[in-house]
C-alpha positions in Angstrom: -34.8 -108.1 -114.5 -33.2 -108.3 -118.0 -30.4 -106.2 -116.8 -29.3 -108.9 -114.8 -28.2 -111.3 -117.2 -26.4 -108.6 -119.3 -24.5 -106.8 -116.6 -21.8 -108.3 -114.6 -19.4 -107.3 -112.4 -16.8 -106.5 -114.5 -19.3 -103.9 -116.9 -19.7 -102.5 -113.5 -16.1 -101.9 -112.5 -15.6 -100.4 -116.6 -18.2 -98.0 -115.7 -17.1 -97.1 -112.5 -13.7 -96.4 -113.9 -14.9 -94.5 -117.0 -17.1 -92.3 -114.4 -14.1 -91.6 -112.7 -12.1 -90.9 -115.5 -14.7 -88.5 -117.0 -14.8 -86.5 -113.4 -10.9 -86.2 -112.8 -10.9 -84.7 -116.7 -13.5 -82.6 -116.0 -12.1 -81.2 -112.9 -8.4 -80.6 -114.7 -10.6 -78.7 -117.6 -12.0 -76.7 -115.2 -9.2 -76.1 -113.2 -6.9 -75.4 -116.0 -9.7 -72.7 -117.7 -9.7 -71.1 -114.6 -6.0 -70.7 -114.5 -6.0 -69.7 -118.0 -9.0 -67.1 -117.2 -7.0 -65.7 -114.2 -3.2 -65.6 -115.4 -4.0 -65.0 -119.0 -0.9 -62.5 -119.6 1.6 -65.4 -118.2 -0.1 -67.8 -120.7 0.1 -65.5 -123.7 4.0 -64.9 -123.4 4.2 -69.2 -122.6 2.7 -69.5 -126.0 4.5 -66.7 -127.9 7.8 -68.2 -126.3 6.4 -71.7 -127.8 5.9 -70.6 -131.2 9.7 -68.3 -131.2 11.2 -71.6 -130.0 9.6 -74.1 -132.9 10.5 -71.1 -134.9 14.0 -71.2 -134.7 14.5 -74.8 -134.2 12.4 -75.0 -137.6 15.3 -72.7 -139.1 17.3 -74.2 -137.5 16.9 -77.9 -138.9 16.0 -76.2 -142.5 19.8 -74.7 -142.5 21.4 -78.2 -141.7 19.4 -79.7 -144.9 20.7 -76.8 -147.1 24.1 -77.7 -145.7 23.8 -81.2 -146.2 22.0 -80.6 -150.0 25.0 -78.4 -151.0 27.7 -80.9 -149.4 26.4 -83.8 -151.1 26.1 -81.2 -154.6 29.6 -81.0 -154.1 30.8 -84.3 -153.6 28.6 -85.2 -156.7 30.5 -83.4 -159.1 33.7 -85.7 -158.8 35.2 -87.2 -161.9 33.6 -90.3 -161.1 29.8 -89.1 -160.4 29.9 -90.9 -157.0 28.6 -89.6 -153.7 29.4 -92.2 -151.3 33.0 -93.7 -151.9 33.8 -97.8 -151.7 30.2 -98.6 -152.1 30.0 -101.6 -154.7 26.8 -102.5 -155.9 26.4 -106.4 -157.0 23.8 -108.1 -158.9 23.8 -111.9 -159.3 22.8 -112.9 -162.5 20.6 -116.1 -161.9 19.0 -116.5 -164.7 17.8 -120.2 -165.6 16.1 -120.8 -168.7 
């Protein structure tokens, strides 16, 4: 009889939905370990294909940021010291004492 006071509809309808949500997941695991179980060769060459892909885009992006390092190296050398040119940089001076 306590129950009653404590549960209401809506912890009902939460439950139900968390049930449900637990029992779909649980069917997907299941269903995707047995697909994993029976096509195992398939999944090994998806996941070697996975890592040679991340592997060259990882190159890939690490080339552009030597590029860009050794572009902004060489516009740095100028007589000036300057990378970016007409940049000005103002400070106001408000100083009340």
């Amino acid at each position: 009889m306590v129950f009653r006071y404590f549960f209401s509809e809506h912890a009902s309808q939460a439950t139900k939905g968390l049930a449900k949500g637990s029992l779909v997941l649980g069917l997907l695991l299941i269903g995707f370990g047995m697909l994993v179980f029976v096509l195992r060769d398939s999944f090994a060459l998806l996941a070697a294909a996975i890592f040679f892909i991340g592997g060259f885009s990882s190159i890939g992006y690490a080339i552009k940021l030597f590029v860009a390092a050794h572009r902004m190296k060489r516009s740095g050398s100028s007589p000036d010291g300057a990378y970016r040119k007409n940049v000005n940089i103002r400070v106001d001076e408000h100083y009340d004492m």
